[in-house]
MOPAC internal coordinates of N, CA, C and O (Angstrom, degrees):
PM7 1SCF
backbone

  N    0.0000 0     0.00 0     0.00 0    0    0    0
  C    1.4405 1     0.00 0     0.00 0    1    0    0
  C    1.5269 1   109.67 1     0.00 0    2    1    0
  O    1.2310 1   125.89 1   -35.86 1    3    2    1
  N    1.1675 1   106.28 1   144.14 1    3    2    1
  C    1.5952 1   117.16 1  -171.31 1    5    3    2
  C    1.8804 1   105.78 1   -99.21 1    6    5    3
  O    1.2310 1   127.58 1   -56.85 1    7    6    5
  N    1.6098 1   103.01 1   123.15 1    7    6    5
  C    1.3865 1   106.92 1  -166.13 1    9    7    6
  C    1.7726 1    99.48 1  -110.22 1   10    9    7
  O    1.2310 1   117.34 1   -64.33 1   11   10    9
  N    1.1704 1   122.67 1   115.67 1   11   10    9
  C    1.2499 1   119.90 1   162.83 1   13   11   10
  C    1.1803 1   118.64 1  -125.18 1   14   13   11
  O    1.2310 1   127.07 1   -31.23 1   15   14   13
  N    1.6839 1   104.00 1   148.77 1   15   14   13
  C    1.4360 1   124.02 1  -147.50 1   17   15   14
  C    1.6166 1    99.28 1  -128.91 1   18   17   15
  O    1.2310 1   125.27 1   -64.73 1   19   18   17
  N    1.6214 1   107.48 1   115.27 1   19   18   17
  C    1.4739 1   116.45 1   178.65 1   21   19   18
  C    1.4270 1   113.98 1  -112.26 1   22   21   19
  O    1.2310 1   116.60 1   -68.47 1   23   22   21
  N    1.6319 1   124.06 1   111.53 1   23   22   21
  C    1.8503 1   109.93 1  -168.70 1   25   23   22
  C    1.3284 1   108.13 1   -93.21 1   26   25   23
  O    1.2310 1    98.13 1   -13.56 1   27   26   25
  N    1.2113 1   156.71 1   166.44 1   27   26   25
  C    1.3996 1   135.38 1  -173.90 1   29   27   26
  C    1.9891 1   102.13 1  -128.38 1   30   29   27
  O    1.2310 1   114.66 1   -83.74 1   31   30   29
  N    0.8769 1   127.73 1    96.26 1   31   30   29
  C    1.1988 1   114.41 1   170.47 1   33   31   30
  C    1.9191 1   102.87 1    99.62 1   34   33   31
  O    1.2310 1   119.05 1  -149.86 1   35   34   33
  N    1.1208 1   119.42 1    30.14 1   35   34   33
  C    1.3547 1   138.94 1  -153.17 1   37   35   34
  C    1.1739 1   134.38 1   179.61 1   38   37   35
  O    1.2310 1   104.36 1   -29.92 1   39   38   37
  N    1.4311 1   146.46 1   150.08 1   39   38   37
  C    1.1923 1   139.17 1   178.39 1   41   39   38
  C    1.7163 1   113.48 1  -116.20 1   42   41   39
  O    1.2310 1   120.89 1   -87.09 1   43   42   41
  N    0.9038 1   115.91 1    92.91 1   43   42   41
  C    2.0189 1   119.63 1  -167.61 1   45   43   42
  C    1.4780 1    89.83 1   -52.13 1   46   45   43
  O    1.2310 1   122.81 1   -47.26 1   47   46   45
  N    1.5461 1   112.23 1   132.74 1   47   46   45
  C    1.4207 1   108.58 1   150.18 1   49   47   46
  C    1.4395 1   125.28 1   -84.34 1   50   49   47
  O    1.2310 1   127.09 1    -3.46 1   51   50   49
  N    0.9981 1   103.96 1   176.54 1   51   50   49
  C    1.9841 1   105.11 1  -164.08 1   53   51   50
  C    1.5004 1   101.17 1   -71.05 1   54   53   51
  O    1.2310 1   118.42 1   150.24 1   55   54   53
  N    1.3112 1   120.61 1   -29.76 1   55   54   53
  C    1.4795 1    99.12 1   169.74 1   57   55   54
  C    0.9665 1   124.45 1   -85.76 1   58   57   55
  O    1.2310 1   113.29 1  -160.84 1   59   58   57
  N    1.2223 1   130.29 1    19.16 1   59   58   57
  C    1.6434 1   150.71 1   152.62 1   61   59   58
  C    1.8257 1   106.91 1   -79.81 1   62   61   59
  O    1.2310 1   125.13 1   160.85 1   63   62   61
  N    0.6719 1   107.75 1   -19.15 1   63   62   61
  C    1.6722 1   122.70 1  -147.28 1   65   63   62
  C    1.6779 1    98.18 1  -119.20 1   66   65   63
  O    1.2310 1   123.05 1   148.39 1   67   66   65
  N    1.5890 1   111.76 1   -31.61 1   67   66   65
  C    1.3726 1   114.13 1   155.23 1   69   67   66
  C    1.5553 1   135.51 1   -78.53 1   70   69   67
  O    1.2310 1   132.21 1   139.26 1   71   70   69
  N    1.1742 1    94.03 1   -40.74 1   71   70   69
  C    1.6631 1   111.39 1   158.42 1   73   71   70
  C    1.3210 1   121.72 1   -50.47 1   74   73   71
  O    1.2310 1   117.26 1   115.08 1   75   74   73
  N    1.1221 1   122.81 1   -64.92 1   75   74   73
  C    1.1926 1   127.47 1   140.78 1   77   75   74
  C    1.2412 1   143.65 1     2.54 1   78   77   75
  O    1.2310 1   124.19 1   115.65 1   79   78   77
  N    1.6192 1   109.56 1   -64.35 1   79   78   77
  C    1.3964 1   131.17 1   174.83 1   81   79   78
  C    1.5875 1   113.37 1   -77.64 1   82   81   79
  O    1.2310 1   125.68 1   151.45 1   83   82   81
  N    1.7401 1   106.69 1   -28.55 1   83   82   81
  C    1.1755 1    95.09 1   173.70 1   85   83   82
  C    1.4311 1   128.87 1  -100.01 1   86   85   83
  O    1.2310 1   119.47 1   160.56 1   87   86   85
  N    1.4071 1   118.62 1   -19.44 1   87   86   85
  C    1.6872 1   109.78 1   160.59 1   89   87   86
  C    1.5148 1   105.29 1   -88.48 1   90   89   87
  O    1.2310 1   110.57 1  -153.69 1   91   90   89
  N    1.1358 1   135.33 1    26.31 1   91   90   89
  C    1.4811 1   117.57 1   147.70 1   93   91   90
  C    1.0243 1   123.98 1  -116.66 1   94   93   91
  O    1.2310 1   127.13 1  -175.56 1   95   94   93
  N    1.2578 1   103.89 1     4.44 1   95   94   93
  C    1.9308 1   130.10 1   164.27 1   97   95   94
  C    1.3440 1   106.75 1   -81.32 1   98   97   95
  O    1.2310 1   105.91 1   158.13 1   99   98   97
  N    1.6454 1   143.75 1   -21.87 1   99   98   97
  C    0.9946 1   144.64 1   152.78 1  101   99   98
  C    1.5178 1   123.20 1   -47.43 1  102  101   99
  O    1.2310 1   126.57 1   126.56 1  103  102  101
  N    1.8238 1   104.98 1   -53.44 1  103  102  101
  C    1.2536 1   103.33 1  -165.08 1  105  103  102
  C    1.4020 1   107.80 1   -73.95 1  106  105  103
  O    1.2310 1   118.00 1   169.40 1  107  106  105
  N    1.8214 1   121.41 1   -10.60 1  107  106  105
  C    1.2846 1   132.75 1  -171.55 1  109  107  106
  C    1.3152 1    96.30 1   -70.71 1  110  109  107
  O    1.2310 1   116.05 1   127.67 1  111  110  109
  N    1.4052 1   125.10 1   -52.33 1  111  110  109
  C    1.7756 1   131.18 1  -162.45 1  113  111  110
  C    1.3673 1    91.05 1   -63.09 1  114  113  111
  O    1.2310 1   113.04 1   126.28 1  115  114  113
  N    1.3279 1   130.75 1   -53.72 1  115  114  113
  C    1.6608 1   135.65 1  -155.56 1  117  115  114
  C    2.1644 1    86.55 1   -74.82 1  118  117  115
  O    1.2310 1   118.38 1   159.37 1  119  118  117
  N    1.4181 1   120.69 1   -20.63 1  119  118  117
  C    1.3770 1    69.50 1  -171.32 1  121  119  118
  C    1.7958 1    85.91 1  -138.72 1  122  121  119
  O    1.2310 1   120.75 1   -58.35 1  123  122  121
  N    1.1145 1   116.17 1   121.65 1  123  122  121
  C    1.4757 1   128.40 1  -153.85 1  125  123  122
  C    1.4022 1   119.76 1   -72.16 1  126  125  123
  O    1.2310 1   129.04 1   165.46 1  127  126  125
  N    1.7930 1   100.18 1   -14.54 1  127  126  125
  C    1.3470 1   102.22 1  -173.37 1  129  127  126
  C    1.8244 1   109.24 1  -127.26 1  130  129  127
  O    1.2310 1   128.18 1  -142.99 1  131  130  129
  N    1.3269 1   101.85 1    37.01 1  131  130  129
  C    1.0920 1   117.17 1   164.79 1  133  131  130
  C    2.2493 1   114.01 1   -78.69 1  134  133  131
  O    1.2310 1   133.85 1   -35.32 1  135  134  133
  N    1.3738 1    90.82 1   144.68 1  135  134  133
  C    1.9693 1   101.32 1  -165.42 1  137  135  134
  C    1.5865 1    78.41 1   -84.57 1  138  137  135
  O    1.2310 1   133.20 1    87.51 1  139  138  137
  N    1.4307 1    92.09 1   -92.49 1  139  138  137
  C    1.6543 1   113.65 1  -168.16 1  141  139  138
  C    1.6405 1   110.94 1  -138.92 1  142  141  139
  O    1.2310 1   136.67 1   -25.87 1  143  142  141
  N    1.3226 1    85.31 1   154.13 1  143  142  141
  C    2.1658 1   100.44 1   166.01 1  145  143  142
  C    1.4844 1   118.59 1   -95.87 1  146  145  143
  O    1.2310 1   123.98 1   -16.18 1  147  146  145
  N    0.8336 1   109.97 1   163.82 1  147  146  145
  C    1.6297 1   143.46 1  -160.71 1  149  147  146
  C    1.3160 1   100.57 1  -141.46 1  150  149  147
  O    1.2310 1   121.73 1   -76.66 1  151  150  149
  N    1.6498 1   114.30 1   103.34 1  151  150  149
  C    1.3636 1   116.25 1   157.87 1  153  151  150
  C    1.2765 1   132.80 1  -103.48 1  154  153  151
  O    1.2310 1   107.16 1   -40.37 1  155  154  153
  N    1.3447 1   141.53 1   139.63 1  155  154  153
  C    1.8980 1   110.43 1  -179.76 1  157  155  154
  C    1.5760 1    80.34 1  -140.23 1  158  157  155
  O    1.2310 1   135.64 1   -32.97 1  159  158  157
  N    1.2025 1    87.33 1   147.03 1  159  158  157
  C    1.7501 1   106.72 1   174.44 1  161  159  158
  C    1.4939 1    98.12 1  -133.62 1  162  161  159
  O    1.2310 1   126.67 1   -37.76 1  163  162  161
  N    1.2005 1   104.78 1   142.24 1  163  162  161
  C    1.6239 1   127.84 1   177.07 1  165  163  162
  C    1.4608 1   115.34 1  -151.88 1  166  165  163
  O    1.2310 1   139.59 1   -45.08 1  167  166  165
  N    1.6778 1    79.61 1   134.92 1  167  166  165
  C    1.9692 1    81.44 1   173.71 1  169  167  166
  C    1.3865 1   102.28 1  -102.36 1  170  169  167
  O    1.2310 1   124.22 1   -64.53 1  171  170  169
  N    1.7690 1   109.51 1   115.47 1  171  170  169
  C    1.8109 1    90.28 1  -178.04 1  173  171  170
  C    1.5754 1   117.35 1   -88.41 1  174  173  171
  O    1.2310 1   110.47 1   166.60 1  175  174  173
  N    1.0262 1   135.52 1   -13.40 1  175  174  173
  C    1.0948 1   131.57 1   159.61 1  177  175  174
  C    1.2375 1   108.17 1  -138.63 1  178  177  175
  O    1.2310 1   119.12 1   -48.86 1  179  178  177
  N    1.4938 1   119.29 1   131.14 1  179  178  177
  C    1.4431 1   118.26 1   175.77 1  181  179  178
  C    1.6638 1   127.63 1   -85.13 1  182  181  179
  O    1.2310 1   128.27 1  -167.18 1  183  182  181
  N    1.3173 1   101.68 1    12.82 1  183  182  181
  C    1.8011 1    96.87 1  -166.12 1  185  183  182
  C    1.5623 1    92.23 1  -105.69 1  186  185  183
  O    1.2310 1   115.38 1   147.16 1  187  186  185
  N    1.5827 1   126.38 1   -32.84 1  187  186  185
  C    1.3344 1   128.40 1  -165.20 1  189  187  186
  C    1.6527 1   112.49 1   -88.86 1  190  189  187
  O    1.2310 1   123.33 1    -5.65 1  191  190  189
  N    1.3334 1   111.22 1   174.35 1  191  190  189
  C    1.6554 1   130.56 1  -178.44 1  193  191  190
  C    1.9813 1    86.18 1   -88.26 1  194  193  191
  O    1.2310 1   135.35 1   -22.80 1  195  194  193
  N    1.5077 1    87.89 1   157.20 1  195  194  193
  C    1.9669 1    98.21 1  -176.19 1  197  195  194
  C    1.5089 1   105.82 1    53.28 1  198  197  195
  O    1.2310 1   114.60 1  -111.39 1  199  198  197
  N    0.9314 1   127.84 1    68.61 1  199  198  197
  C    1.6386 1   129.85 1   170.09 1  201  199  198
  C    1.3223 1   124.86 1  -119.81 1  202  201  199
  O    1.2310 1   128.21 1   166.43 1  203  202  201
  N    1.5002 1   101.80 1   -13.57 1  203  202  201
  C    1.4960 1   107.02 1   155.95 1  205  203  202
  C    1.4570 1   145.11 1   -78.30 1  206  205  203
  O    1.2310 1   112.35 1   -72.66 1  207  206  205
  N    1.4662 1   132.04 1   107.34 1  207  206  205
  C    1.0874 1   122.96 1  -149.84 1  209  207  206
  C    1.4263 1    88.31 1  -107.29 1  210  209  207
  O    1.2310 1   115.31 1   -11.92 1  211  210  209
  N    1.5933 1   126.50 1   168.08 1  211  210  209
  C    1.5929 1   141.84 1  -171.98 1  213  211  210
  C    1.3726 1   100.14 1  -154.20 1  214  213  211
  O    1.2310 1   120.49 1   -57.35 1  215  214  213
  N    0.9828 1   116.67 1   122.65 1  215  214  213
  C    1.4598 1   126.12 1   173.99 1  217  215  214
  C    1.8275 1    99.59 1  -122.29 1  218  217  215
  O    1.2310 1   119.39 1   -39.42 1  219  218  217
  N    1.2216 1   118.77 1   140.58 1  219  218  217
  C    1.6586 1   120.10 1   173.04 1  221  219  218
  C    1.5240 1   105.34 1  -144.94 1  222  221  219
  O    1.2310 1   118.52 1   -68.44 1  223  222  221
  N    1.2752 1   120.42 1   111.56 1  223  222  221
  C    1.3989 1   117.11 1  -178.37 1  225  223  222
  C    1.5550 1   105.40 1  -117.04 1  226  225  223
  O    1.2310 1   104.46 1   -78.39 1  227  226  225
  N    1.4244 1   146.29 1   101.61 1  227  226  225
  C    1.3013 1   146.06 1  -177.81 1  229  227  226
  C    1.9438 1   103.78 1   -92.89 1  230  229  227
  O    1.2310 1   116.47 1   -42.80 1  231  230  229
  N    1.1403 1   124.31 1   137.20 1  231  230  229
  C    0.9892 1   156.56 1   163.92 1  233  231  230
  C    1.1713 1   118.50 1   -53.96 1  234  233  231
  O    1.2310 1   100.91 1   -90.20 1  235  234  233
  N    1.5080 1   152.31 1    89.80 1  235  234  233
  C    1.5453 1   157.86 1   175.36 1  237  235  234
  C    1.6777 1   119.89 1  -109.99 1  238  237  235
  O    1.2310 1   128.04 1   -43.61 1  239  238  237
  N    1.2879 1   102.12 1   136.39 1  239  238  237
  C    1.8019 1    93.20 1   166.78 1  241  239  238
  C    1.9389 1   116.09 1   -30.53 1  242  241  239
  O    1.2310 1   123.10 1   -30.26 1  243  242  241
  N    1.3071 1   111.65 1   149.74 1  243  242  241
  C    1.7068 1   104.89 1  -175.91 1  245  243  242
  C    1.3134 1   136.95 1    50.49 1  246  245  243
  O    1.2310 1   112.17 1  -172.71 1  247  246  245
  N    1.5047 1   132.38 1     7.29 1  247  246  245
  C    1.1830 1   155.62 1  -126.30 1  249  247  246
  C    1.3744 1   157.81 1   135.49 1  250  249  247
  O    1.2310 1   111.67 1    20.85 1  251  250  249
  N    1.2287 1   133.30 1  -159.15 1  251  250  249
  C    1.4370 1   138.82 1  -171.69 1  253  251  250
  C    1.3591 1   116.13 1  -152.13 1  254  253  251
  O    1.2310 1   119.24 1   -37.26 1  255  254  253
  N    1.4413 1   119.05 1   142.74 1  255  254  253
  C    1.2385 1   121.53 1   178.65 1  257  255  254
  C    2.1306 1    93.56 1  -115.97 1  258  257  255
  O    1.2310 1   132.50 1   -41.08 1  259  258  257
  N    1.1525 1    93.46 1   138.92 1  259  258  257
  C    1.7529 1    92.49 1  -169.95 1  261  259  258
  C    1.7517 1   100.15 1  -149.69 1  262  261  259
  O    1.2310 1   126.79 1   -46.25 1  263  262  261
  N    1.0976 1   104.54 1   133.75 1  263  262  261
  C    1.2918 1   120.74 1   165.82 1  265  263  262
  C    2.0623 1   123.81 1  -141.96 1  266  265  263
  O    1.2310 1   127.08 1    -9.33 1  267  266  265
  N    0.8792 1   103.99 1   170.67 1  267  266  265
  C    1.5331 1   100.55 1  -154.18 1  269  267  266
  C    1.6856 1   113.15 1  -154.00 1  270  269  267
  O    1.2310 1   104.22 1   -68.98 1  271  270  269
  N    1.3916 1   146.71 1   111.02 1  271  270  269
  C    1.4881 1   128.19 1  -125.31 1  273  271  270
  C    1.9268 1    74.70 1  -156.80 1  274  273  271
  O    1.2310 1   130.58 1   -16.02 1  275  274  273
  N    1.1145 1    97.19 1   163.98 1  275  274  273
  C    1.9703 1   115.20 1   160.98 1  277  275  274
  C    1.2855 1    99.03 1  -148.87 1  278  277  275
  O    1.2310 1   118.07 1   -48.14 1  279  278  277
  N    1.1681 1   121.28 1   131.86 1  279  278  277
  C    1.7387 1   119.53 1  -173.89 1  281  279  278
  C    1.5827 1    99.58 1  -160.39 1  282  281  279
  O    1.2310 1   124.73 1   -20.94 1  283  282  281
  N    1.6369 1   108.53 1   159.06 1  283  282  281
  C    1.9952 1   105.64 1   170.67 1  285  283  282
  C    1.2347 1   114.73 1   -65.50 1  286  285  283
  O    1.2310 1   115.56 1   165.99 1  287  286  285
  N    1.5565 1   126.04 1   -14.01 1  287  286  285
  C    1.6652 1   102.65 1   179.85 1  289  287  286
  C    1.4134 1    77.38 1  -148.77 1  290  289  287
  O    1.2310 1   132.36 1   -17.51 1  291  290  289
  N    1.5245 1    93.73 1   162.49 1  291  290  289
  C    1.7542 1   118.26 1   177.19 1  293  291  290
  C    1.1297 1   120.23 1   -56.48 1  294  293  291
  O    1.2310 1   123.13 1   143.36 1  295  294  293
  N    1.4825 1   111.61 1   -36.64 1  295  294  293
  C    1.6912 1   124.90 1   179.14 1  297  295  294
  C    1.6186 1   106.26 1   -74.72 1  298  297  295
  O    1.2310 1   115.35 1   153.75 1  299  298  297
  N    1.2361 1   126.43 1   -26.25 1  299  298  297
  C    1.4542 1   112.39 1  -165.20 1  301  299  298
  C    2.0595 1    90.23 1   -85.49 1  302  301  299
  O    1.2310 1   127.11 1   148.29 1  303  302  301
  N    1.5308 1   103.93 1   -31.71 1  303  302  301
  C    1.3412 1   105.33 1   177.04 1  305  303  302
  C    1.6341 1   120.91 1   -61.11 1  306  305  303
  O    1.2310 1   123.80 1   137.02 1  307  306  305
  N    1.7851 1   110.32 1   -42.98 1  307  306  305
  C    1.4364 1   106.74 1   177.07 1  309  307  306
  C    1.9119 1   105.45 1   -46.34 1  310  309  307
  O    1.2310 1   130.39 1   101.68 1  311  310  309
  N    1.4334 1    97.56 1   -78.32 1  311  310  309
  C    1.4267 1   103.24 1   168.86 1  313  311  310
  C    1.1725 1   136.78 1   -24.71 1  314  313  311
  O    1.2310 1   107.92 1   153.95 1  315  314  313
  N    1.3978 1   140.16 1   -26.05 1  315  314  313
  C    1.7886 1   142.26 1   121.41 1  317  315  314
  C    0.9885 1   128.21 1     2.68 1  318  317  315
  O    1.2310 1   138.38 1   100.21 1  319  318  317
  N    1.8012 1    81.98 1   -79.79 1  319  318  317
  C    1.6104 1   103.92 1  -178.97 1  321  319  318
  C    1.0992 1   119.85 1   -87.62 1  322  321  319
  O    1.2310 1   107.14 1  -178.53 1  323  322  321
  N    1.4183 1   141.56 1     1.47 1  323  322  321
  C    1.5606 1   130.32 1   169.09 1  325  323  322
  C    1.3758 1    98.12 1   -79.07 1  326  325  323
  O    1.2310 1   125.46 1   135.64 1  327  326  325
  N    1.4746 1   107.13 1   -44.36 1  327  326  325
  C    2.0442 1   105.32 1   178.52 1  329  327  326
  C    1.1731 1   114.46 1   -46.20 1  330  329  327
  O    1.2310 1   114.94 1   150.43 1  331  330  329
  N    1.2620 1   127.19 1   -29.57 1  331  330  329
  C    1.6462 1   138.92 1  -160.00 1  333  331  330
  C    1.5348 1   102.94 1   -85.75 1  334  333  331
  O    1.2310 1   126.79 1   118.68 1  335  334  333
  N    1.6400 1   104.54 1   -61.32 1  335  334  333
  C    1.2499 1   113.65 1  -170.51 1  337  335  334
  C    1.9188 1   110.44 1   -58.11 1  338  337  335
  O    1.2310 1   127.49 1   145.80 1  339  338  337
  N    1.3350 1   103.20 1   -34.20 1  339  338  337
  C    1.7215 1   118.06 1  -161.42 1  341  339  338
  C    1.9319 1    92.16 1   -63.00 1  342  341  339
  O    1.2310 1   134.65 1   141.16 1  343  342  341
  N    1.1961 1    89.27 1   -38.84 1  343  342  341
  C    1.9847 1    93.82 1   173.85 1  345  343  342
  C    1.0592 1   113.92 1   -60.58 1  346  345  343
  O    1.2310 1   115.26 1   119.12 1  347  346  345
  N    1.1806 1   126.60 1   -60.88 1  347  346  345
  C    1.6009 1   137.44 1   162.97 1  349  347  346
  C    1.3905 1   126.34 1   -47.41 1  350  349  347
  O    1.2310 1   111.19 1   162.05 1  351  350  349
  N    1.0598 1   134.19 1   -17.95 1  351  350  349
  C    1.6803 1   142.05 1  -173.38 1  353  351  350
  C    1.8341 1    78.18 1  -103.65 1  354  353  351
  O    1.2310 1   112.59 1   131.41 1  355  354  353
  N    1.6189 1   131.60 1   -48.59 1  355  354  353
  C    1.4830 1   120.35 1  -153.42 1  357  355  354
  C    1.6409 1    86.13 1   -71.98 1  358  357  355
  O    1.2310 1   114.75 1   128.04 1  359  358  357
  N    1.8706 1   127.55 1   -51.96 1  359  358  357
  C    1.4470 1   108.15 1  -172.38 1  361  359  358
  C    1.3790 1   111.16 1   -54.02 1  362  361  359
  O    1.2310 1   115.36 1   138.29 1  363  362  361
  N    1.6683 1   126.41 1   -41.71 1  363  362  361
  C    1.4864 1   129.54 1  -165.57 1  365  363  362
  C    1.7007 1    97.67 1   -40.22 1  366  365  363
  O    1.2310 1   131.77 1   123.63 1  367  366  365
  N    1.2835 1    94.88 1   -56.37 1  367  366  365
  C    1.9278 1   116.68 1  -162.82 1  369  367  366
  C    1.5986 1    99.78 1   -60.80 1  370  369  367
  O    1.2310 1   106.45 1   149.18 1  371  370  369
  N    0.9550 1   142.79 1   -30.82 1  371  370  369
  C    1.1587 1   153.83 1   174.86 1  373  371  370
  C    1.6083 1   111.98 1   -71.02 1  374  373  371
  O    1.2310 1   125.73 1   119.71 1  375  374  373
  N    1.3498 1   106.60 1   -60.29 1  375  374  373
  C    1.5387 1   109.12 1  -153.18 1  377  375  374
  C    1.8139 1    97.63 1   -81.68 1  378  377  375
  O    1.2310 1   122.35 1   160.36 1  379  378  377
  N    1.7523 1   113.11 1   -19.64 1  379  378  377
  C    1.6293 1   115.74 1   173.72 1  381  379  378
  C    1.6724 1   106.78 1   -89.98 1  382  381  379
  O    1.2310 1   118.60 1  -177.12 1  383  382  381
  N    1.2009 1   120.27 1     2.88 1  383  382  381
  C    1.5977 1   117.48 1   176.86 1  385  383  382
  C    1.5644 1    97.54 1   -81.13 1  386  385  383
  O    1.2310 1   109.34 1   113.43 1  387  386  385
  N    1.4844 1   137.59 1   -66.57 1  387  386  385
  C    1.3277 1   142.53 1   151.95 1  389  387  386
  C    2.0834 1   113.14 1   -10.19 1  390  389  387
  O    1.2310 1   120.10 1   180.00 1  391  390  389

């Protein structure tokens, strides 16, 4: 699965960019018929607390799996949204077994 990483107003370092690759490489294994992800990171305001926004949109037959987080650091935000998404790939997997 193809992971791309968009920073908005910022430059992600690679261990941002590794992290990354590996809890959204999870939700890829858990859901088999995932294309690719869509990451966007944004800092929406830089002077305040919660300014990190996470957006993760992965790519599936018929659809999208999407989740969307504001948190103090990017990592507590990836982690949100892989929990979110991992629910969503288990209903996807469910509701296409039927």
């Amino acid at each position: 699965m193809e992971i791309r990483v968009q920073s908005v107003h910022f430059n992600a370092t690679e261990k941002l960019h590794a992290f990354i690759e590996k809890k959204v490489g999870k939700v890829a294994k858990s859901c088999d018929e995932a294309a690719n992800a869509e990451v966007v990171l944004k800092v929406v305001k830089p002077e305040t607390a919660m300014n990190k926004e996470v957006q993760i949109r992965i790519s599936v037959p018929g659809g999208s799996l999407h989740a969307e987080k504001v948190c103090d650091t990017f990592e507590e935000g990836i982690d949100l949204c892989v929990e979110a998404l991992q629910k969503q790939a288990e209903k996807y997997k469910e509701k296409n077994k039927h």
